[in-house]
C-alpha positions, 0 to 999 in steps of 0.5 A, spaced: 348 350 494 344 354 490 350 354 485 351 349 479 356 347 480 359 340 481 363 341 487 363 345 492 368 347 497 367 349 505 372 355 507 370 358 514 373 365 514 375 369 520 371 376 520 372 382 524 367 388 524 374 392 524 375 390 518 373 392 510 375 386 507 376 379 507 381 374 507 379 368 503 386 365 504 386 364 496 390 366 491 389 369 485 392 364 479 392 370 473 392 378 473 384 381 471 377 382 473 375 377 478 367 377 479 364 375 485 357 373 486 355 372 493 349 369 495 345 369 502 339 366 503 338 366 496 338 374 494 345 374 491 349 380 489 355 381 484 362 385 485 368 386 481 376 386 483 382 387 479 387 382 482 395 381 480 397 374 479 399 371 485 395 376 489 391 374 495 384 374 494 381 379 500 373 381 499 370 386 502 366 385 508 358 385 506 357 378 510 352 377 515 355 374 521 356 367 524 352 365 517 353 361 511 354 364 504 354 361 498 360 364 493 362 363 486 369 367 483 369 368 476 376 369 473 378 374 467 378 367 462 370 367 465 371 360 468 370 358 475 376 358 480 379 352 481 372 349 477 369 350 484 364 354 488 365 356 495 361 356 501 364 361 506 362 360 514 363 365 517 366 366 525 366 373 527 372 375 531 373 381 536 377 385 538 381 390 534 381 389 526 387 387 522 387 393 517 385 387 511 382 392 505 380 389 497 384 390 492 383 397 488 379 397 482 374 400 479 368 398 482 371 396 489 367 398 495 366 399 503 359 399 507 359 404 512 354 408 516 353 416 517 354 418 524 352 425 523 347 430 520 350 434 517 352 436 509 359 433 509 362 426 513 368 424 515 371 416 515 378 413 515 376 409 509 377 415 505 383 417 507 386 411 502 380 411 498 378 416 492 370 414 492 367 415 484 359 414 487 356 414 492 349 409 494 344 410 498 337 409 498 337 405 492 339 411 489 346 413 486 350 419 486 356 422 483 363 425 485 364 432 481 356 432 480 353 430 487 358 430 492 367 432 492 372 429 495 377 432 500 382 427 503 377 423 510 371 428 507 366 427 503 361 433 502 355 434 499 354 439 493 347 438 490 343 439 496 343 432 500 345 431 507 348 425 511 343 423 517 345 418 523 345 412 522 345 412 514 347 406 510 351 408 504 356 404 499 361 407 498 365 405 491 372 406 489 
């Protein structure tokens, strides 16, 4: 691993493409921030979950399928989770998801793909979600200023307009 750490542990996940997150099958020991940072062939990217103490830890979905992943969570304290990095192996699992979603926090976020043209996009994740930020293209646009928000519905208001098969990251 590309990690420094002097321990290593191998977790294989079981990951749904019908799912936003992640069970890691770990539990948060105390309440806070938790950082991630999740590296695949050697590009890595961060996030940040807020976790009750005792709560499972469920990431969302961003990995790449049937690969290995390099993982290290940072606690709120700044230490490694039980002093190791993690290596998740993934297997992907068919069939319907288990409605597994990250933990609520600021910077929560989903990946989801446009299947419209059109101004305004509609996708269940934003029935239990309120999206700040939206993120595409490299560029970063935000609610009240760039898009509102109306319970599964996202509408432009700057002049922007979804197009199939867009990728946008959706942050809570």
């Amino acid at each position: 691993m590309a990690c420094d750490c002097a321990i290593t542990t191998c977790l294989r996940v079981f990951v749904s493409p019908c799912d936003t997150g992640i069970d890691l099958k770990l539990t948060a020991p105390d309440a806070g921030d938790y950082t991630f940072l999740l590296g695949f062939n050697g590009v890595y990217s961060s996030f940040t979950l807020t976790l009750d103490a005792g709560e499972d830890i469920i990431i969302p979905n961003v990995v790449n399928e049937n690969y290995r992943h390099e993982l290290q969570i940072i606690t709120p304290s700044g230490d490694l989770l039980n002093n190791v990095c993690y290596e998740l192996k993934i297997s992907m699992t068919l069939g319907a998801g288990n409605g597994l979603t990250p933990s609520p926090s600021a910077k929560s976020w989903a990946i989801i793909i446009s299947t419209v043209n059109s101004s305004s996009l509609t996708d269940s994740f934003l029935l239990t979600h309120t999206i700040s930020e939206i993120v595409t293209s490299n560029q970063s646009y935000l609610v009240g200023a760039d898009f509102t928000q109306t319970g599964s519905a996202i509408t432009w208001i700057n002049g922007n307009t979804f197009y199939v098969d867009q990728v946008l990251k959706l942050i809570v």
